[in-house]
C-alpha positions as CSV (number, residue, x, y, z in Angstrom):
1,X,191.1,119.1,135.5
2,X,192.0,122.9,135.6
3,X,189.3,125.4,134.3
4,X,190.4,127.2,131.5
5,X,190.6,131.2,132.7
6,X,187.7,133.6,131.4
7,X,190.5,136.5,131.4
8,X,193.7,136.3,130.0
9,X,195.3,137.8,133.4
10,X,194.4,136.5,136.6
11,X,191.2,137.9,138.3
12,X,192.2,140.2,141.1
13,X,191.5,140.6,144.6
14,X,189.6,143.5,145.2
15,X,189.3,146.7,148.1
16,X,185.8,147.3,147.7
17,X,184.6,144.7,150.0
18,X,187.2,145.2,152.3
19,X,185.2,146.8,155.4
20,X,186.7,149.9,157.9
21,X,189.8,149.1,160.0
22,X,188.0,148.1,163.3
23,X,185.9,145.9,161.8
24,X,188.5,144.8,159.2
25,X,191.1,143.7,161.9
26,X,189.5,141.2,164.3
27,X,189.5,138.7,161.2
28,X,192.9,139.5,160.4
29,X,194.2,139.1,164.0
30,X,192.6,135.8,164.1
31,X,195.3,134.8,160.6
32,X,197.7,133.1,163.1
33,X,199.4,131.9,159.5
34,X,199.7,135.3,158.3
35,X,200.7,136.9,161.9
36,X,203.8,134.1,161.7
37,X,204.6,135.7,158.5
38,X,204.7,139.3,159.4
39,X,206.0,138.9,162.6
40,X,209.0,136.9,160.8
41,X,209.4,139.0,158.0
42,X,209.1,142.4,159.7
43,X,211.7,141.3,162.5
44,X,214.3,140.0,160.2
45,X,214.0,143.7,158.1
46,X,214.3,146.1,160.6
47,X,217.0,144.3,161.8
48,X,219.0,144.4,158.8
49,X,217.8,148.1,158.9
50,X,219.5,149.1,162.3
51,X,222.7,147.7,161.1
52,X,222.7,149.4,157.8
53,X,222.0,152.6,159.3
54,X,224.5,152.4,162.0
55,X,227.0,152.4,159.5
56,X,226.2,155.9,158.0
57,X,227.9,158.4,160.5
58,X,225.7,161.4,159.1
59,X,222.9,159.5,159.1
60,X,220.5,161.9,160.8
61,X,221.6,164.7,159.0
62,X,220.6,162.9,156.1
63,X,217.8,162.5,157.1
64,X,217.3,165.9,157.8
65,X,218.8,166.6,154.3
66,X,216.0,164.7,152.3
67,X,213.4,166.1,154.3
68,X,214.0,169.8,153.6
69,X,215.0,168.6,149.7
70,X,211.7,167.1,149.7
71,X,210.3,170.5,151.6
72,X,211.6,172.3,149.1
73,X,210.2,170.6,146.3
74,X,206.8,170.9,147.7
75,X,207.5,174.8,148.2
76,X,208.4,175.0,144.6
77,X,206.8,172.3,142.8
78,X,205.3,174.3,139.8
79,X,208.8,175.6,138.7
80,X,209.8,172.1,139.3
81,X,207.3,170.5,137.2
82,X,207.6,173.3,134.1
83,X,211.8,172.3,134.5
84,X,211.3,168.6,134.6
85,X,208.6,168.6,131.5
86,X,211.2,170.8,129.4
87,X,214.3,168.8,130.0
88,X,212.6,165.1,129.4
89,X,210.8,166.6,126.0
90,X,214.6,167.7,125.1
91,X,215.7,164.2,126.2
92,X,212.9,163.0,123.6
93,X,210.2,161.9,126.2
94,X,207.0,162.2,125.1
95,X,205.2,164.1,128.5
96,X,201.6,163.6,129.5
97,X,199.7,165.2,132.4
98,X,197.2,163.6,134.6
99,X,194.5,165.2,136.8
100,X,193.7,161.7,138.3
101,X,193.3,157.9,138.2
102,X,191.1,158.3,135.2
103,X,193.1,160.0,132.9
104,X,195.9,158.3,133.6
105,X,194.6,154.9,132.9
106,X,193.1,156.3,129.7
107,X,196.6,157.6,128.4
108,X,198.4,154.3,129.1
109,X,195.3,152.3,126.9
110,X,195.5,154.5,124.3
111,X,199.2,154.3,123.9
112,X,199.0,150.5,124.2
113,X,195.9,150.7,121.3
114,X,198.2,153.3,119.1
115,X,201.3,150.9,119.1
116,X,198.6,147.9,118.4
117,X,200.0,145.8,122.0
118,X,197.9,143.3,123.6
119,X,199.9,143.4,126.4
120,X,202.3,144.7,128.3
121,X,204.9,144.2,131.2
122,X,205.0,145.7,134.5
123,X,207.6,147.0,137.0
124,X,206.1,147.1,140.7
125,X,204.8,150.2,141.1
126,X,202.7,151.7,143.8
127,X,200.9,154.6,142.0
128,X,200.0,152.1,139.1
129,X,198.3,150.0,142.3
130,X,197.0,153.5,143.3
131,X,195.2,153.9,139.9
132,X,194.0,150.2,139.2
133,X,195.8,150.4,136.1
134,X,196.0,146.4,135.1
135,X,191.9,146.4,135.7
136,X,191.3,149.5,133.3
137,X,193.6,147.9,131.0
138,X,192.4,144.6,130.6
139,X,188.5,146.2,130.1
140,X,190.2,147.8,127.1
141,X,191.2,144.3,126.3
142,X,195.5,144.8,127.1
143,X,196.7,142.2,129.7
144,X,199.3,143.6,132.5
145,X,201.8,140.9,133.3
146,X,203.7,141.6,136.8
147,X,207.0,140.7,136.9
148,X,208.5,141.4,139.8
149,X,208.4,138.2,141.8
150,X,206.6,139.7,144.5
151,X,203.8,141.2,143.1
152,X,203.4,137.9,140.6
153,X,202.7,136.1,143.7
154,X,200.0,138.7,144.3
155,X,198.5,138.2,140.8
156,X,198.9,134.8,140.7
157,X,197.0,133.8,143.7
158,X,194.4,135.9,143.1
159,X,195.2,138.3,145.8
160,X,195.7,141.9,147.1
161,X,199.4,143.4,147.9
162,X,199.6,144.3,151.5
163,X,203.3,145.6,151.9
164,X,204.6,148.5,149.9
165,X,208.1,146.8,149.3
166,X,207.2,143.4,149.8
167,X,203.5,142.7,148.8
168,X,203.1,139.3,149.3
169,X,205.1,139.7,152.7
170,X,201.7,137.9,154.1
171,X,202.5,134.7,152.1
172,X,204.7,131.7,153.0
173,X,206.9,129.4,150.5
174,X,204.4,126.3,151.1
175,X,201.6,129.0,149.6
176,X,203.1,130.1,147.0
177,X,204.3,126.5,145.8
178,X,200.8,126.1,145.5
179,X,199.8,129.1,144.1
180,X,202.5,128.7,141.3
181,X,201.1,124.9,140.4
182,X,197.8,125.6,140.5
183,X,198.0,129.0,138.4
184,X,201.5,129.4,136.2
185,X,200.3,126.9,133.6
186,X,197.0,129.3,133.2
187,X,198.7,131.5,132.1
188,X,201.8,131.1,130.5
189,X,205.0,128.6,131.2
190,X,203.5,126.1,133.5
191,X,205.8,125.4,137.0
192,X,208.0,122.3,136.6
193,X,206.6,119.1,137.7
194,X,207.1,118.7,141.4
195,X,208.3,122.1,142.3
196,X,209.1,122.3,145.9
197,X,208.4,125.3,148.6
198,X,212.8,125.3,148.0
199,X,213.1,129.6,147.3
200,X,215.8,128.9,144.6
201,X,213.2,126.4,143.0
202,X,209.9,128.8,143.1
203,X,212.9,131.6,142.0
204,X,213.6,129.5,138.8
205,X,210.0,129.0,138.2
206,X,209.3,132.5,138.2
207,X,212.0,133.2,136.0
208,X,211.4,130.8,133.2
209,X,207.5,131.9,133.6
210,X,208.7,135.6,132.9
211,X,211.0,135.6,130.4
212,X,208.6,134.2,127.6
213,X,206.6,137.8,128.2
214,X,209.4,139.8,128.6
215,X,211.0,138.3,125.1
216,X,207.4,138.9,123.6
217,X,206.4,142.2,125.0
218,X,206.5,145.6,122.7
219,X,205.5,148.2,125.6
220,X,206.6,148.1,129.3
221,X,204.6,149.9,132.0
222,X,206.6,151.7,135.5
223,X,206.5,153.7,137.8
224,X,209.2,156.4,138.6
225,X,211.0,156.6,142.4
226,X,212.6,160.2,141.4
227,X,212.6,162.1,138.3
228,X,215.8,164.8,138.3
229,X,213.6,168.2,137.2
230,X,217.3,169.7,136.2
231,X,217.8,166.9,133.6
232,X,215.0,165.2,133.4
233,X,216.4,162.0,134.5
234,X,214.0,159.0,135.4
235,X,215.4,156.5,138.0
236,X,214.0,153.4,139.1
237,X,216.0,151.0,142.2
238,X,215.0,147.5,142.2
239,X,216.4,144.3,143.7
240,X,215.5,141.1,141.0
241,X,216.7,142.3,137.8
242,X,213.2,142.1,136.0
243,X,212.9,146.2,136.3
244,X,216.1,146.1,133.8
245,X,214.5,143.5,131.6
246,X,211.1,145.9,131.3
247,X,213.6,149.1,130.9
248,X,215.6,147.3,127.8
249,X,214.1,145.2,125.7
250,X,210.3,146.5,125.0
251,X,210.5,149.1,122.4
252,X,207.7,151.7,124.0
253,X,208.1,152.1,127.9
254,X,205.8,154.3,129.6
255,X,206.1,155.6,133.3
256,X,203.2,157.1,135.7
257,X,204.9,159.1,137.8
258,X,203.3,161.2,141.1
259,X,204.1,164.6,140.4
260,X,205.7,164.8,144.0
261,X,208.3,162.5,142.8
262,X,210.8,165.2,141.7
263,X,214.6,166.5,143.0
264,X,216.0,169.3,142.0
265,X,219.6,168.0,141.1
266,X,221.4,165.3,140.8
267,X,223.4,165.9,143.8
268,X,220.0,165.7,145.6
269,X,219.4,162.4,144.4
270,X,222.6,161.2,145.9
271,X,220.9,162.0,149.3
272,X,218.2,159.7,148.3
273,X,219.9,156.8,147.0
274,X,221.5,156.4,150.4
275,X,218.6,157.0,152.3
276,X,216.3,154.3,150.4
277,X,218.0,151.2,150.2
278,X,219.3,151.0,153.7
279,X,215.5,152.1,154.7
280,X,213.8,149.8,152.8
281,X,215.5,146.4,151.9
282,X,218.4,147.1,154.8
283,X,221.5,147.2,152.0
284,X,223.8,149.7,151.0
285,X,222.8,150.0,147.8
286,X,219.8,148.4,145.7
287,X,221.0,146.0,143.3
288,X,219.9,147.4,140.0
289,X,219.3,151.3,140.3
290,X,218.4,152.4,136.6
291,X,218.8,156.0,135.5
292,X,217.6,157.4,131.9
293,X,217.8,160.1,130.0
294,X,215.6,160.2,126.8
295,X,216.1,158.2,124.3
296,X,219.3,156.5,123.1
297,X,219.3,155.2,119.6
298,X,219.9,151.5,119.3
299,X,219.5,151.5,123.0
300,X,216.7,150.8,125.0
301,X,212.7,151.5,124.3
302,X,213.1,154.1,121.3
303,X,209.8,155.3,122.0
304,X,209.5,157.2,125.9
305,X,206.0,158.5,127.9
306,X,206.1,159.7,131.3
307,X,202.4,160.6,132.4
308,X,203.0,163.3,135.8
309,X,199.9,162.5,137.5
310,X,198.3,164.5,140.6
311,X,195.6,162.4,141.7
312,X,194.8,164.3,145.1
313,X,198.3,165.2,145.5
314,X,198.0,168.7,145.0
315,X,195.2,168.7,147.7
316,X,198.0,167.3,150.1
317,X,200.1,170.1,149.3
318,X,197.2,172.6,150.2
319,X,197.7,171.4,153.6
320,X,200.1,172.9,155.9
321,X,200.2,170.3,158.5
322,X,199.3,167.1,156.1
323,X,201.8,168.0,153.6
324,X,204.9,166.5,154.6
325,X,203.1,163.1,153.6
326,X,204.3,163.8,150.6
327,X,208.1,163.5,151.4
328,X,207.4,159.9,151.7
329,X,210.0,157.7,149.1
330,X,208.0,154.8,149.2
331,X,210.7,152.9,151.9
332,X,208.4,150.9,154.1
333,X,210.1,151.2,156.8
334,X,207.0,152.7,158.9
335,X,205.7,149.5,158.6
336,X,208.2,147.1,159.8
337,X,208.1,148.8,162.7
338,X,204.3,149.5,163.3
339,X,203.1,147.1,166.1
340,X,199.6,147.5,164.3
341,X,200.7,147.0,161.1
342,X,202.8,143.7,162.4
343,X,199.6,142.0,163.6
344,X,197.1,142.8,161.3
345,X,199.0,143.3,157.8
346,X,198.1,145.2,154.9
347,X,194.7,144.1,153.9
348,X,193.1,145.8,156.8
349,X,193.6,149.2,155.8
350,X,191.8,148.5,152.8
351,X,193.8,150.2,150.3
352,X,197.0,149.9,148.6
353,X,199.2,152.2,150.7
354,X,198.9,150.3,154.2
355,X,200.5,151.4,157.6
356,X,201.5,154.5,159.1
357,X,201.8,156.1,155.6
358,X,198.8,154.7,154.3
359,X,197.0,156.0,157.4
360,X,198.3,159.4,156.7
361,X,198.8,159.7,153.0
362,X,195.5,157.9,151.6
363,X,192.5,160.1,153.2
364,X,194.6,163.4,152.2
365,X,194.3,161.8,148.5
366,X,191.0,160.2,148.7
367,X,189.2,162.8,150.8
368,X,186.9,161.6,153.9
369,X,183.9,160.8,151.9
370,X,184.6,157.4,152.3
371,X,184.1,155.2,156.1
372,X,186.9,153.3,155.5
373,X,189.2,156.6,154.8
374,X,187.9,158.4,157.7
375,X,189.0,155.0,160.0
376,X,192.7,155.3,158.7
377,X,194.2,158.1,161.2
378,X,192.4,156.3,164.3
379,X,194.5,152.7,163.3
380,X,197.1,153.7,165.0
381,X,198.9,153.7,168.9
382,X,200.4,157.0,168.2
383,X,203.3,154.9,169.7
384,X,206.1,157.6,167.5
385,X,208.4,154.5,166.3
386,X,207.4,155.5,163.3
387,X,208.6,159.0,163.2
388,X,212.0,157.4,164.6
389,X,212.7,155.5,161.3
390,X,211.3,157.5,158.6
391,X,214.3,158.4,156.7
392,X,212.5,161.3,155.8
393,X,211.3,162.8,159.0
394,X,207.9,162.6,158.3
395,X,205.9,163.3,161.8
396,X,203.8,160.7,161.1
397,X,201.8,161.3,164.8
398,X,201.4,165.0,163.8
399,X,199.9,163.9,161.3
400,X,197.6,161.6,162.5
401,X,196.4,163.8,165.5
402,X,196.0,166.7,162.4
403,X,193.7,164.1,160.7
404,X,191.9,162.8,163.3
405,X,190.5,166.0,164.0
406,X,189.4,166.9,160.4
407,X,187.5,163.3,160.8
408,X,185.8,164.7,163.6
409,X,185.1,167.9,161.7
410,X,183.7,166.0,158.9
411,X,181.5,164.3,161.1
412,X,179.7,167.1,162.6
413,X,179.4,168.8,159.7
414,X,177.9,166.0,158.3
415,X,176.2,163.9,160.9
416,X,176.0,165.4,164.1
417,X,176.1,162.5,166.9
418,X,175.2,162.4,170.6
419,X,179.0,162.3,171.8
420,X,179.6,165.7,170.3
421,X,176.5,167.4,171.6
422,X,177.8,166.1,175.3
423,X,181.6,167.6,173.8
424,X,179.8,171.0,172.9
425,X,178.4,171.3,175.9
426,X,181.4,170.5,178.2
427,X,183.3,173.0,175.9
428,X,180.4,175.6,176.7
429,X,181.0,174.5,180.3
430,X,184.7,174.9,180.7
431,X,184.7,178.2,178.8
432,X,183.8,180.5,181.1
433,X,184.0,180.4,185.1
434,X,180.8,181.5,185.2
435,X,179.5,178.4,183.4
436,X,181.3,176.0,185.6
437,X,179.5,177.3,188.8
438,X,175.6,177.1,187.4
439,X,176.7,173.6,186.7
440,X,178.3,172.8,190.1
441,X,175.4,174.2,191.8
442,X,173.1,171.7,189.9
443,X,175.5,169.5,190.8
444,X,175.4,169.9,194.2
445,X,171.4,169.8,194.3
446,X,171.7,166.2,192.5
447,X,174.4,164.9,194.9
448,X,171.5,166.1,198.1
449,X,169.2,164.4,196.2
450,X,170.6,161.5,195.5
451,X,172.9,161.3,198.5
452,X,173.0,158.0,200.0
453,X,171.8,156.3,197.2
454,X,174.5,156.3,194.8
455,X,177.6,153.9,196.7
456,X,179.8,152.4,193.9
457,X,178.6,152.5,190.1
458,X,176.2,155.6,189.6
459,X,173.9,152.7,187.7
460,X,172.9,152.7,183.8
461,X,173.2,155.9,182.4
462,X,171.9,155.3,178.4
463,X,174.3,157.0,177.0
464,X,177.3,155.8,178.7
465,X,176.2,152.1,179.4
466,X,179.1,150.5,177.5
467,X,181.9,153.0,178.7
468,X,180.4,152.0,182.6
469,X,180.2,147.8,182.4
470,X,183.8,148.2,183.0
471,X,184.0,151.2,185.2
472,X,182.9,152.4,187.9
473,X,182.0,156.7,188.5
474,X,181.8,158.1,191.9
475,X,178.6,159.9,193.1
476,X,177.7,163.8,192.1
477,X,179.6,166.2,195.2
478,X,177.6,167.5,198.0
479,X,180.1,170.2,198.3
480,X,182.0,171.8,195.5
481,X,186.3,172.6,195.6
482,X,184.3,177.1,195.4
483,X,182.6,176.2,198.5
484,X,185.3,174.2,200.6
485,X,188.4,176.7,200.2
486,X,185.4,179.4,201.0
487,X,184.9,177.6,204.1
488,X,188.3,176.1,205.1
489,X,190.9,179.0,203.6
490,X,188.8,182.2,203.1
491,X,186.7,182.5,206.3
492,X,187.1,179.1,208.2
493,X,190.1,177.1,210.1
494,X,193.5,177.0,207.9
């Protein structure tokens, strides 16, 4: 018999006990199921990617087009802001500001709580991951339904997205058969009787499951992947049709929106919807690209909030070299072609923004506080394949390199270790010539000493006794390179 849920959505899976990357990846490398599935999925969408882009004969000076519209946007986002908020209250959108997750989530309850909802429905959205919005919502008491297919898998099964376009890319069709008989009938139209792993079949389910909450639903929930500041145009690309379904029929809609989500024009968003699709999903176009403008009597939600939320993101921009994270339009394609990513998924990076952009973007927006944060710039090879398919040009290794040095900062200031005394003093060493030669004439008094004794491995040395099982380090000079050009090019034989 199936227990009856304490919660009226499914309990989630949750980050916190989600240790740093190196310890996080050995048990996700040992998921030989889930490996299958990335190695599958990732390989099929870059694929599909190369073809699409091929296609495009300006397509690297597109690319270089939406980086410096992006560039510029960061270089001028308070005008940007100021432009966007006056044209959507014009539009009739109600506009709300949010300095982080916090706010954000408080504004979305108590809209819910002035319109008297229990519930509402969702379009996938990232920043509403970002925030935890579905758990702040149901402690107020208002359920989240997901409804894109993707992300109901995720809820469903009790689970954590770990793809930003695809978030149950980790799953296969034989587990979600089971997740969707075991789970739908918990909590709402139960999955016909004898469903198989057939995609069309676990399609339907999903569709019949959904439409009973989107037919009941007063207030939708989204997210926002531009926001035109000159006319105050939302737009939203999808590819099932259920974004449509949340932007239509509810009669409150409310969209959290990072404030680094804007273009100027619309002629700048035609740069973007070229870019995206073909980077993310490898079509020409998404399916269903939605663009309003306000509100339209008789048409639509009648009743429009778009919270502009920061949430570290002006932090990012205070950053010269970190900044162009924020150019990022949410594509994925960094991570289809991340070897590290491809073997160990999303779940290792402990967070909802995996891969190369999650290793980039999340410690500039969560700070370094945090071990798992300061772990994210070092999961990487530094290989550059993802700098080659960033659609926006974002140099991802820059970036990385930038980071891992502020971790290192961070860590001395904050708990000095033996590894960067021995730096310290090899940077006192190399500074000056001077310094170099007391050394080598120490050096030259151990190698007397110990001359003779030393053949092969120098022997346990504390400090380096891991670093030396697998290597081996000559013994200390008897004669330094000062002394033997003294003696063979200065004053001796040449």
């Amino acid at each position: 018999m199936t227990a009856t849920p304490t919660r009226r959505t499914p309990e989630p899976g949750s980050w916190l006990g989600i240790p740093a990357f190196p310890k996080a990846a050995p048990g996700e490398l040992a998921n030989e199921t889930q490996r299958r599935n990335l190695r599958h999925a990732t390989t099929t969408i870059r694929a599909k990617r190369v073809v699409r882009a091929s296609e495009v004969p300006n397509w690297e000076e597109l690319r270089t087009a939406g980086a410096q519209i992006k560039d510029r946007v960061g270089r001028h986002l308070d005008e940007y802001l100021v432009q966007a908020e006056e044209a959507m209250t014009k539009a009739g959108i109600t506009v709300h500001w949010a300095r982080d997750a916090a706010d954000a989530n408080q504004i979305v309850a108590e809209i819910a709580k002035a319109k008297g909802v229990d519930e509402v429905v969702k379009i996938k959205s990232m920043v509403t991951q970002e925030i935890d919005l579905n758990e702040a919502l149901e402690a107020e008491g208002i359920a989240a339904w997901e409804t894109d297919l993707a992300e109901l898998i995720v809820q469903l099964g009790h689970d954590l997205p770990s793809h930003i376009l695809v978030p149950a890319i980790h799953r296969n069709r034989d587990e979600v058969q089971d997740i969707f008989t075991r789970e739908m009938g918990l909590y709402g139209t139960p999955a016909p009787e004898g469903i198989s792993n057939n995609p069309e079949e676990l399609a339907a389910a999903a569709r019949v499951h959904l439409r009973e909450k989107f037919l009941r639903a007063k207030m939708a929930v989204s997210g926002g992947n531009f926001i035109v500041a000159e006319t105050g145009t939302l737009v939203i690309v999808e590819s099932e049709g259920n974004g449509r379904m949340c932007l239509t029929l509810p009669e409150t809609l409310v969209s959290v929106v990072g404030i680094e989500k804007l273009v100027p024009t619309l002629e700048d968003l035609e740069v973007f919807l070229k870019l995206l699709p073909r980077s993310s999903t490898g079509e020409r176009m998404n399916p269903y690209t939605s663009l309003w403008t306000g509100v339209t009597e008789g048409d639509g939600p009648q009743d429009l909030h778009v919270i502009l939320l920061d949430n570290g993101r002006s932090n990012v921009l205070s950053d010269p070299e970190g900044r162009a994270a924020l150019r990022c339009i949410r594509c994925s394609a960094c991570l289809n072609i991340c070897p590290v990513y491809e073997r160990v998924g999303g779940h290792a990076y402990g967070n909802p923004y995996p891969g190369p952009i999650g290793a980039i973007l999340g410690p500039q927006l969560r700070g370094m506080e945090d071990e798992r944060d300061r772990a994210l710039p070092f999961a990487s090879s530094l290989c550059g394949a993802c700098n080659e398919v960033c659609p926006v040009r974002i140099p991802f290794t820059d970036i990385l390199v930038h980071l891992r040095h502020k971790v290192v900062e961070y860590k001395t200031a904050k708990h000095p270790t033996v590894e960067q005394g021995i730096m310290k003093g090899a940077g006192w060493v190399m500074a000056e010539g001077s310094h170099l030669a007391t050394v080598q004439a120490g050096e030259r008094i151990g190698g007397r000493v110990f001359r003779g004794k030393w053949l092969g491995p120098m022997g346990p040395i504390p400090i380096a006794k891991e670093w030396l099982k697998g290597r081996d380090l000559e013994p200390l000079p008897t004669q330094n390179f000062r002394q033997w050009w003294k003696k063979n090019r200065e004053g001796g034989q040449r």
